[in-house]
Wavefront OBJ file of the C-alpha trace (Angstrom):
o trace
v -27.243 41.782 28.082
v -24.310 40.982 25.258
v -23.474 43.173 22.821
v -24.736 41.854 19.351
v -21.021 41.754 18.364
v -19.857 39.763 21.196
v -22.689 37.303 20.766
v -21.306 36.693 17.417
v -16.966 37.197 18.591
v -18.414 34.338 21.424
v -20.199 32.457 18.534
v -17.009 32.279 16.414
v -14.838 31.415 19.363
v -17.055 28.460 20.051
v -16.590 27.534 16.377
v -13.200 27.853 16.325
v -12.597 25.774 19.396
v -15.389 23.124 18.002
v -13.536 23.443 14.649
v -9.797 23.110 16.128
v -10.691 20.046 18.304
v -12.187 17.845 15.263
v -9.116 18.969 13.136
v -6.750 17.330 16.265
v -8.369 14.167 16.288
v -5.988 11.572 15.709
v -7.712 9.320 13.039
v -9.144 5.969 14.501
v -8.427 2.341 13.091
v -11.528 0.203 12.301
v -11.268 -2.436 15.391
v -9.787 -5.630 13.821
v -7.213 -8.197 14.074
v -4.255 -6.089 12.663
v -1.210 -8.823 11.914
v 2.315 -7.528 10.818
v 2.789 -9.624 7.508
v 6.082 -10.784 5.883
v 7.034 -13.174 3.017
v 9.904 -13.831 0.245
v 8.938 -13.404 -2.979
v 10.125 -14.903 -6.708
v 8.511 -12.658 -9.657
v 9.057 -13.289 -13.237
v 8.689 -10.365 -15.706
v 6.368 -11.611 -18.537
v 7.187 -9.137 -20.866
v 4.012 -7.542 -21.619
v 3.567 -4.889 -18.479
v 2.764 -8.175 -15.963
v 4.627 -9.639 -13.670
v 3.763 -13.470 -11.949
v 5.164 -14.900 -9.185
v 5.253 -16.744 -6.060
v 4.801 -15.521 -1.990
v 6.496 -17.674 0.741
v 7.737 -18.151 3.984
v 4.340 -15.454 4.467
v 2.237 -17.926 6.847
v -1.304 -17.271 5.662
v 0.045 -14.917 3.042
v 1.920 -17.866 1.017
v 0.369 -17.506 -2.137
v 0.453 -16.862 -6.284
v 0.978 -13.048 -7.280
v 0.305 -11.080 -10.043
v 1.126 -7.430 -11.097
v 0.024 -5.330 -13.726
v 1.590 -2.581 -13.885
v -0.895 1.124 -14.248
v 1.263 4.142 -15.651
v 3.934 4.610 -17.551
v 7.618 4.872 -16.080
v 8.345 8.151 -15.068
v 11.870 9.432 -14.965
v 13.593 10.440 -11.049
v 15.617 13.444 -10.808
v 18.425 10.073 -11.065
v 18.964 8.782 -14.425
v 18.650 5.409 -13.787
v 15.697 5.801 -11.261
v 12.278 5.582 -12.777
v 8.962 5.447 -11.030
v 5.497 4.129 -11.836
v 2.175 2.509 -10.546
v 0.940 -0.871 -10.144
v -1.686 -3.024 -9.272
v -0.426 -6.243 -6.649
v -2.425 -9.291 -6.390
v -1.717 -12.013 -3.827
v -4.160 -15.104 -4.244
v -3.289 -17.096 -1.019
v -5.862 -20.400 -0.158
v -8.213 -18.334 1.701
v -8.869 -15.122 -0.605
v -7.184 -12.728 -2.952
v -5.372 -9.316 -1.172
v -4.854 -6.608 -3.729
v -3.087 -3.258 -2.749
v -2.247 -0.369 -5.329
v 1.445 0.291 -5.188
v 3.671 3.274 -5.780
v 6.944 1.827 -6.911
v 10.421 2.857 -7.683
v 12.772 1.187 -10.271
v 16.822 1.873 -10.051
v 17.877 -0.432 -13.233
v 21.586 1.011 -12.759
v 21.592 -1.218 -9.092
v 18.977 -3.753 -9.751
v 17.345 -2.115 -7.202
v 13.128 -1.814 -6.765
v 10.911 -0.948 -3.817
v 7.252 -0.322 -3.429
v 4.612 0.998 -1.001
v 1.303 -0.801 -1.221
v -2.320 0.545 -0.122
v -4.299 -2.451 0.410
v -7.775 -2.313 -1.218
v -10.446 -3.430 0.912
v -13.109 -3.316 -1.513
v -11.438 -5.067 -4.358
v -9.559 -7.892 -1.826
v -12.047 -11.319 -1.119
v -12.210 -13.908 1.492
v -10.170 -13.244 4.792
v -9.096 -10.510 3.174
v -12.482 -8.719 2.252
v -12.598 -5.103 4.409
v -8.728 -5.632 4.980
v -6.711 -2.528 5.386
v -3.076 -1.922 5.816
v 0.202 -1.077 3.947
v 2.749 -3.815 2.690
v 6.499 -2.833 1.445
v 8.253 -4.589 -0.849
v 11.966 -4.353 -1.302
v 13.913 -6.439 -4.020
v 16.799 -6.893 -6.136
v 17.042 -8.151 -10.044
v 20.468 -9.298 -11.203
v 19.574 -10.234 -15.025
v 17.680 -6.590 -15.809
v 14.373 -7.643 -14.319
v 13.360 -10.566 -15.919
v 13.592 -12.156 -12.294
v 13.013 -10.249 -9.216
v 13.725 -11.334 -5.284
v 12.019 -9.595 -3.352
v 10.976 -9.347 0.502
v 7.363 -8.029 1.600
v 6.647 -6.695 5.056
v 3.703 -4.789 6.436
v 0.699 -4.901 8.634
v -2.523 -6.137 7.329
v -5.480 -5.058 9.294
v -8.278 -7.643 9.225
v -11.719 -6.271 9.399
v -14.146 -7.186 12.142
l 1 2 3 4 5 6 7 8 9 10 11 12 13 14 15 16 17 18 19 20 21 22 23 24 25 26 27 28 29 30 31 32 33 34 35 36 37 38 39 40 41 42 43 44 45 46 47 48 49 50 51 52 53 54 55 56 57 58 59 60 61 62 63 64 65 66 67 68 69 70 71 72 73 74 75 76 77 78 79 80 81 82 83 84 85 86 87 88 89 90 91 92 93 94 95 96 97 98 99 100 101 102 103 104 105 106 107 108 109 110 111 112 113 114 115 116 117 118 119 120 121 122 123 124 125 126 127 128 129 130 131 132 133 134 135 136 137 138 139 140 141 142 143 144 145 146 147 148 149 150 151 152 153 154 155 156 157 158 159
């Protein structure tokens, strides 16, 4: 017969082991069509924390968007570097995709880029359940009142 402290050293073990093997799990993708995405973008700064523009060479992407941007401008450890939040909106003939982006702003190089988390609640049509990440990498060369910029990314269609 076990000892009333093994029982429980064997108990913990097994807990452990149960415990260590859900932690390892590699995370697992909702079956779907996932597509990597790409597109050239024109944006227009409209001056009052939106920006409108227009998605092409994107396929089934090609589209109007719309940003608003969500927090303030934060200052980078560089001067000219500033980050903030904002909300992306791509209405393309067959629904709307929205993602929430994390973007940063270097107004010294007319540089911006972004990392978008596509919302699959708040995106409609083809795009309702989507998942995914887009990038968006772009240039200004008149201070931001237009933007270039290039999306890329993998949109994961849901089931």
């Amino acid at each position: 017969m076990m000892s009333s402290r093994k029982k429980t050293l064997a108990k913990f073990a097994s807990l452990m082991l149960t415990l260590g093997m859900v932690a390892s799990a590699h995370p697992v993708l909702a079956a779907g069509d996932c597509t990597k995405v790409r597109g050239t973008e024109s944006v227009v700064n409209n001056g009052d924390g939106t920006l409108s523009g227009t998605l092409t060479h994107g396929g089934r992407l090609n589209g109007t968007t719309h940003v608003v941007v969500t927090s303030a401008f934060t200052p980078t450890p560089d001067p000219n570097t500033f980050s903030f939040t904002d909300d992306f909106t791509l209405t393309t003939r067959k629904g709307v995709l929205v993602s929430h982006n994390v973007t940063l702003l270097d107004t010294a190089n007319g540089l911006v880029t972004a990392i978008g988390q596509i919302d699959s609640s708040a995106s409609t049509g083809e795009f309702a359940g989507a998942s995914g990440v887009v990038f968006i990498n772009g240039t200004t060369e008149d201070g931001g009142a237009t933007i270039q910029t290039r999306l890329t990314g993998e949109v994961c269609f849901a089931p």
